[in-house]
C-alpha positions as CSV (number, residue, x, y, z in Angstrom):
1,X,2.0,-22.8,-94.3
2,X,-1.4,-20.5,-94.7
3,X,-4.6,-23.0,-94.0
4,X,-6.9,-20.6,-95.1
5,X,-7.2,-16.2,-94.9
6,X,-9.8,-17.3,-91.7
7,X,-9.3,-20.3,-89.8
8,X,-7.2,-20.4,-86.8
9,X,-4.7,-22.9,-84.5
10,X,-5.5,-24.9,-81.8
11,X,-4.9,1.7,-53.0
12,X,-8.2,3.6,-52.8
13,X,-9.8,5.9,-55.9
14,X,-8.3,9.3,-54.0
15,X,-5.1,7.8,-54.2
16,X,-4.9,7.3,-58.5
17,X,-6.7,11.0,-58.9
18,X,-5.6,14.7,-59.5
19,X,-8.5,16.8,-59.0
20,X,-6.6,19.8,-60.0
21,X,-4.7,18.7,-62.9
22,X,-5.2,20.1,-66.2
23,X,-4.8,18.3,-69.2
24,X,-3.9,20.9,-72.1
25,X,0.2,20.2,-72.0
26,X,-0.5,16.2,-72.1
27,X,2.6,15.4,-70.5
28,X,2.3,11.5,-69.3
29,X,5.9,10.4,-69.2
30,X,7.8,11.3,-65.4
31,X,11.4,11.4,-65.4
32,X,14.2,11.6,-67.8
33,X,15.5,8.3,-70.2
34,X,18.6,7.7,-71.0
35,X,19.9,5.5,-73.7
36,X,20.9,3.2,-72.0
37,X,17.6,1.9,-70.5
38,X,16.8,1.1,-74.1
39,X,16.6,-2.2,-75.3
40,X,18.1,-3.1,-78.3
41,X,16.3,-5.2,-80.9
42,X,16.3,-9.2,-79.9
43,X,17.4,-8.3,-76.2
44,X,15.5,-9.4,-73.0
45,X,14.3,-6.6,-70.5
46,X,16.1,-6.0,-67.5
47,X,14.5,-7.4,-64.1
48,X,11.7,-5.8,-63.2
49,X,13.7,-4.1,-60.4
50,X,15.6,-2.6,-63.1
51,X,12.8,-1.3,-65.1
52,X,12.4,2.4,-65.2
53,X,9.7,3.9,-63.5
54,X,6.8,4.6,-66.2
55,X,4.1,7.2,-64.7
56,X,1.2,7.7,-67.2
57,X,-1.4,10.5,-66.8
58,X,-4.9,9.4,-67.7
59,X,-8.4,10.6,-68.2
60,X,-11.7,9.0,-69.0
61,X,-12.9,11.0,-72.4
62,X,-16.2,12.0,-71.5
63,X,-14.6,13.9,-68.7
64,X,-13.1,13.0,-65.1
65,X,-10.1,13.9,-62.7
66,X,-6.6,13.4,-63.7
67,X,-5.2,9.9,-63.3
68,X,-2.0,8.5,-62.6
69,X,-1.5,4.9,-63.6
70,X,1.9,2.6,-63.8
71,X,3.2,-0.9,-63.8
72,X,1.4,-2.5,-66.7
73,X,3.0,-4.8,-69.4
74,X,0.1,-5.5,-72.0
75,X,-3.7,-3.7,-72.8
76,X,-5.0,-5.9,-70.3
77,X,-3.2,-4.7,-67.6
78,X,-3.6,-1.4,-68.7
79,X,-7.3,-1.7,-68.2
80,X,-7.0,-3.0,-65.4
81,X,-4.9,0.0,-63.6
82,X,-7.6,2.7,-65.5
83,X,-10.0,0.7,-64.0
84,X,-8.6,0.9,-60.3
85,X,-8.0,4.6,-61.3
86,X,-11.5,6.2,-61.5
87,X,-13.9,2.8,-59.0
88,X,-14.9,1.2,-62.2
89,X,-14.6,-2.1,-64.2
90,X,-11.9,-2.8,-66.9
91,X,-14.5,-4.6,-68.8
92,X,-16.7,-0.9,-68.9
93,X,-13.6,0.5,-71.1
94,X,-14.0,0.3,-75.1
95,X,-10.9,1.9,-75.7
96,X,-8.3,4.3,-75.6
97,X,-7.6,7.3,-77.7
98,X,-3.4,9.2,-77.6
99,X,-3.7,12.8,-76.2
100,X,-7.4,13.4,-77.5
101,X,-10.5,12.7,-75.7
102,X,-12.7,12.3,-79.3
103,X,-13.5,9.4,-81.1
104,X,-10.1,9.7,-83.3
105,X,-9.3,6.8,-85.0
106,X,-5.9,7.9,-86.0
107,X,-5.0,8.8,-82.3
108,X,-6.1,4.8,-81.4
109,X,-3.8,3.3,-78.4
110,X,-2.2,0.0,-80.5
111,X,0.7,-1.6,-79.1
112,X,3.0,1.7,-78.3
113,X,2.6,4.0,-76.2
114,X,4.8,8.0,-76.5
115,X,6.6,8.0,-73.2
116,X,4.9,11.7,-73.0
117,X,1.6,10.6,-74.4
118,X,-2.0,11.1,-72.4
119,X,-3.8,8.3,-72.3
120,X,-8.2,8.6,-72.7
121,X,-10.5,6.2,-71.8
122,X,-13.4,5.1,-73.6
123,X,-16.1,4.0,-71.7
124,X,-19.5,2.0,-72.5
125,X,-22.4,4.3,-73.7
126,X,-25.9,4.0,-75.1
127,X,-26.8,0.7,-75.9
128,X,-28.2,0.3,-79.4
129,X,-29.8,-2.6,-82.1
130,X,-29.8,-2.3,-85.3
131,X,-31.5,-4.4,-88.3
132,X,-29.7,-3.8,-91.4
133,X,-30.5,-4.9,-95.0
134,X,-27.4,-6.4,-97.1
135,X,-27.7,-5.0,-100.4
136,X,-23.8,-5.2,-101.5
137,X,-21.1,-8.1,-100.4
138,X,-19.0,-5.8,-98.7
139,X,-20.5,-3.8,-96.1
140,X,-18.3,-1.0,-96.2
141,X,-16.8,-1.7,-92.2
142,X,-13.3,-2.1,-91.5
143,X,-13.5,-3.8,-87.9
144,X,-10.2,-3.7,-85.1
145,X,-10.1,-5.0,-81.7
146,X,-8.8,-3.4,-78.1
147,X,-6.8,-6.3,-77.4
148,X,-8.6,-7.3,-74.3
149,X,-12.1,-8.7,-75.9
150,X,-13.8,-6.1,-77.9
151,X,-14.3,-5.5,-81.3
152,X,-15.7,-2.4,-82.6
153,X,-16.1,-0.3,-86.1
154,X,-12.6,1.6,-87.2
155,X,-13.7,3.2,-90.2
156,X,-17.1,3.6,-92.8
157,X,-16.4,3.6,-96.2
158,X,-18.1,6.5,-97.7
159,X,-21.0,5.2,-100.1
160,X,-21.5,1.7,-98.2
161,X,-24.5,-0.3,-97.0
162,X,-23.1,0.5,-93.7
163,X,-22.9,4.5,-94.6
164,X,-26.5,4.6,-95.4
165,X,-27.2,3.1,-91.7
166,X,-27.0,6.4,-90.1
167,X,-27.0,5.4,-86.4
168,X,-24.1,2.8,-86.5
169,X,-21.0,4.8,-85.9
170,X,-17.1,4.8,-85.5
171,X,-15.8,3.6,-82.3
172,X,-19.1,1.3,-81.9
173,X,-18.4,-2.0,-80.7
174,X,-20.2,-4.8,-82.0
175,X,-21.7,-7.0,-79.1
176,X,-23.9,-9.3,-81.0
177,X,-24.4,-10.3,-84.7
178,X,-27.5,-11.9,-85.0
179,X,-27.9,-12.6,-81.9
180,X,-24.6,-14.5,-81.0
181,X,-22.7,-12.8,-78.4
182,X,-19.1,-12.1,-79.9
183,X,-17.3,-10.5,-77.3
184,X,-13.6,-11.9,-77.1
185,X,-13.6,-13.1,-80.3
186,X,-10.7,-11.6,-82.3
187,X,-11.3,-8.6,-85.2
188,X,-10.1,-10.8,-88.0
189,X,-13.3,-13.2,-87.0
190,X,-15.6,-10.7,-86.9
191,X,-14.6,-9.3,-90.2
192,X,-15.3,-13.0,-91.7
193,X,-18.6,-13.5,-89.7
194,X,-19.9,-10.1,-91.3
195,X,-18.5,-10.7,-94.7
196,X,-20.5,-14.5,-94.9
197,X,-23.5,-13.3,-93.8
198,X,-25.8,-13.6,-96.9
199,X,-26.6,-10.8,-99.6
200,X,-30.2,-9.4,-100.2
201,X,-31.3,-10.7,-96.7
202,X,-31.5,-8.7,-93.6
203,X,-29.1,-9.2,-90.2
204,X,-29.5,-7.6,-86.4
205,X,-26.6,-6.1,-84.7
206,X,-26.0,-5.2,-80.9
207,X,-23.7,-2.5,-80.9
208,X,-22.2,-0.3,-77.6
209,X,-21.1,3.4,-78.4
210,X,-18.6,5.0,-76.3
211,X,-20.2,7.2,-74.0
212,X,-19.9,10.8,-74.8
213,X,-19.7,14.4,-73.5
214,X,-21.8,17.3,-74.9
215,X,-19.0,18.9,-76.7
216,X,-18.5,15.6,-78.3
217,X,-22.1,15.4,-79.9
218,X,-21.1,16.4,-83.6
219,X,-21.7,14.7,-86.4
220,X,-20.3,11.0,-87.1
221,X,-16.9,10.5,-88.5
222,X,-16.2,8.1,-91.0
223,X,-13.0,7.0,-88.8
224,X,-9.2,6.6,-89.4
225,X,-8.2,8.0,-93.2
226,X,-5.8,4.7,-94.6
227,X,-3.1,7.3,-95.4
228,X,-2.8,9.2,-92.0
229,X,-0.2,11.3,-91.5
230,X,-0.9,11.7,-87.9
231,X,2.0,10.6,-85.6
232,X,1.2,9.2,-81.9
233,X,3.9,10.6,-79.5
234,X,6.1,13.6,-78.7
235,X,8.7,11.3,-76.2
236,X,11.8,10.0,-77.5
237,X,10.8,6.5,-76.9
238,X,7.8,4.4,-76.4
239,X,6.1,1.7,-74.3
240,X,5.8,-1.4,-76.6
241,X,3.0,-3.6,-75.0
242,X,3.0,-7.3,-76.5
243,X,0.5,-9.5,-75.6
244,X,3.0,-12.0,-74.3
245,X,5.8,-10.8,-72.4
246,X,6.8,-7.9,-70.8
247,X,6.2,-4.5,-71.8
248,X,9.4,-2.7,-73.3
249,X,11.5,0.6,-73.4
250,X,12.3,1.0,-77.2
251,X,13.6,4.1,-79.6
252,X,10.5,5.9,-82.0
253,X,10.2,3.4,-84.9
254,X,12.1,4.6,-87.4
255,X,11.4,5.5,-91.0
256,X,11.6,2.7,-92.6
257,X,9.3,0.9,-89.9
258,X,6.6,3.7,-89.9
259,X,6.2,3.3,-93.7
260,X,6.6,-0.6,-93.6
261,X,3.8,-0.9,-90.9
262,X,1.7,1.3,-92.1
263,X,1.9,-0.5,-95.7
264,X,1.3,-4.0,-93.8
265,X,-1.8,-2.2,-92.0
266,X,-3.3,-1.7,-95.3
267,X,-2.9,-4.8,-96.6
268,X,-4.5,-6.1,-93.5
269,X,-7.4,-3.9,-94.4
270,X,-7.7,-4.8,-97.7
271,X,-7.5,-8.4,-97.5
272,X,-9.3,-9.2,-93.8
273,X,-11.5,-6.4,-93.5
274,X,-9.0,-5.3,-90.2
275,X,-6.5,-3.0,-89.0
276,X,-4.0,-3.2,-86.2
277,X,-0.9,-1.5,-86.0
278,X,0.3,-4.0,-83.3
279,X,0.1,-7.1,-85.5
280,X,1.5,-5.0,-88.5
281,X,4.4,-3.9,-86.8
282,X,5.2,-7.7,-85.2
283,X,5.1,-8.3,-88.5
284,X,7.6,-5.5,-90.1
285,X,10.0,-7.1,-86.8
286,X,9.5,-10.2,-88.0
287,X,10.7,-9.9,-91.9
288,X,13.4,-7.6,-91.0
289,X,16.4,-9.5,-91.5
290,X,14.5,-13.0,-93.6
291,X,16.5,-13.2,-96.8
292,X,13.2,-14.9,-98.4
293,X,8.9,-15.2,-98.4
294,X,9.6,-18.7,-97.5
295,X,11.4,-17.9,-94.4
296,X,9.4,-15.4,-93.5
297,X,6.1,-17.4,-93.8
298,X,8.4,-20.0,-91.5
299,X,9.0,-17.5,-89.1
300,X,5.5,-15.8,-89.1
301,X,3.7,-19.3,-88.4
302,X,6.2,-19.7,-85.0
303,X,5.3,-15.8,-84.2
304,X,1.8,-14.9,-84.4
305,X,0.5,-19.2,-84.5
306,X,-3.2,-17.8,-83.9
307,X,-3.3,-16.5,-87.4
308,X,-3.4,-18.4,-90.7
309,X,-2.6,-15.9,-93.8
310,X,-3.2,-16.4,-97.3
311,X,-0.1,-17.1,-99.6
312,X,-1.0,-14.0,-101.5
313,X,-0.8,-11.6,-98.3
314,X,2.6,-13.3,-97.0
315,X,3.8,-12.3,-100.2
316,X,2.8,-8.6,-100.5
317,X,3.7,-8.1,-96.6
318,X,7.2,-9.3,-97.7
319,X,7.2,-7.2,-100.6
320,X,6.0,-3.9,-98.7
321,X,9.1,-5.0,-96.2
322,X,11.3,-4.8,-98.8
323,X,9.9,-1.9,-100.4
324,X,10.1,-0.1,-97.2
325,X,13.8,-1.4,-96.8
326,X,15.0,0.1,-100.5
327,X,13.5,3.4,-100.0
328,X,10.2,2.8,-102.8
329,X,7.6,5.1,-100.9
């Protein structure tokens, strides 16, 4: 299966805004949700005329009006209706933070969204370049993506070459390395391009921090702890986006499949230099019922075909499913 940890396979402004609104009780989701508009695992959404309505409340985090955005299936889309929200472009939006306007990487928007959450917008900054000198193989970055082009720096380990580098920050996203212009390419590629560049010898990047209010001038934060208890969502259900198909209504995830992804996001970290919750929990749906690694390498090769993981990861993943399954932490 696995060729390799890295290669991979072939309506007006006035009408979106709330001047008034405040933003304390971050209460996003309108309407009630019964049961029964809850898809059960393996079943196709309804028509789209049979969706429930979805009205999000948004903000972009260095302050703004109140936003109300629907009718999007996947990040892209989401962009796009922030975007249309407050006149701007969705390619000026980093990111989005869950029911906080700081640079909280345990509050990132993956692939679920609380039906109550608050949605923030990140939007381009300060434009910076850095020259930093390799002294160490690892760099001390663990790199993640928004899903629509851009990756950007989800934690700085403590200690690292990176660390020392004092204006390279969480939440930066990394433009250029050396020059080259990397914007779309995926988190797990960036990861590898920083990881080869050579030890000893010296490297440029072009990096874009969010921009910021004055409240949120404070010192930098070394980014999302790997054992966050934090938990994204007060609504009874979320929004799962998927980056092909429609968005759907589902239940919380339950215990099993918090631990299980958030196990499968650590491997990620430790073995491609990435995290993303929304590839780690396709991957928790993905092993649920496979009675063995074998078929679950099968069935993650016709899943996520972009991505070409090492034997020794398909195995721990299935492991950490398993574990997850039988109750061992």
């Amino acid at each position: 299966m696995p060729l390799g940890p890295w290669r991979k396979k072939n309506k007006s402004t006035k009408e979106h805004l709330v001047e008034n609104e405040e933003v304390s009780g971050g209460h996003a989701g309108v309407g009630s949700l019964s049961k029964s508009t809850v898809n059960g695992a393996g079943l196709p959404p309804p028509p789209a005329n049979q969706r429930p309505k979805l009205v999000f409340h948004t903000q972009l985090a260095h302050g703004s009006p109140t936003g109300r955005i629907e009718g999007f299936s996947n990040v892209k889309e989401l962009y796009a209706k922030i975007a249309e929200a407050f006149n701007i472009t969705p390619p000026e939006i980093l990111f989005c933070t869950l029911n906080t306007h700081k640079i909280d990487m345990d509050k990132l928007l993956g692939g679920q969204i609380g039906l109550e959450d608050f949605i923030f917008a990140h939007i381009k900054g300060i434009r910076k370049e850095v020259e930093v000198y390799k002294s160490e193989e690892a760099l001390g970055l663990t790199i993640t993506d928004n899903g629509a082009g851009y990756a950007f720096i989800k934690r700085i380990k403590e200690g690292s070459v990176v660390d020392g580098v004092k204006v390279i920050n969480v939440g930066d996203h990394v433009e250029c390395i050396n020059g080259r212009n990397i914007v779309g390419t995926r988190h797990y590629e960036v990861a590898c391009m920083l990881k080869e560049l050579p030890k000893d010898k010296s490297f440029t990047l072009k990096l874009v921090e969010p921009m910021k209010s004055f409240e949120m001038l404070e010192p930098r934060s070394k980014g999302a702890k790997p054992a966050s208890e934090n938990k994204i969502g007060t609504g009874r259900g979320t929004l799962r986006l998927r980056s092909k198909g429609p968005a759907t209504v589902e239940e919380e995830p339950t215990e099993f499949e918090e631990k299980a992804i958030k196990k499968v996001d650590d491997l990620l970290e430790s073995y491609m230099g990435i995290r993303d919750t929304e590839l780690a929990a396709t991957m928790v749906e993905v092993g649920r019922d496979k009675k063995n690694p074998d078929e679950f390498a099968m069935a993650l090769d016709e899943t996520l075909g972009d991505f070409a993981f090492p034997d020794e990861f398909v195995f721990d993943v299935w492991g950490a499913i398993g574990d997850a399954k039988q109750g061992r932490f």
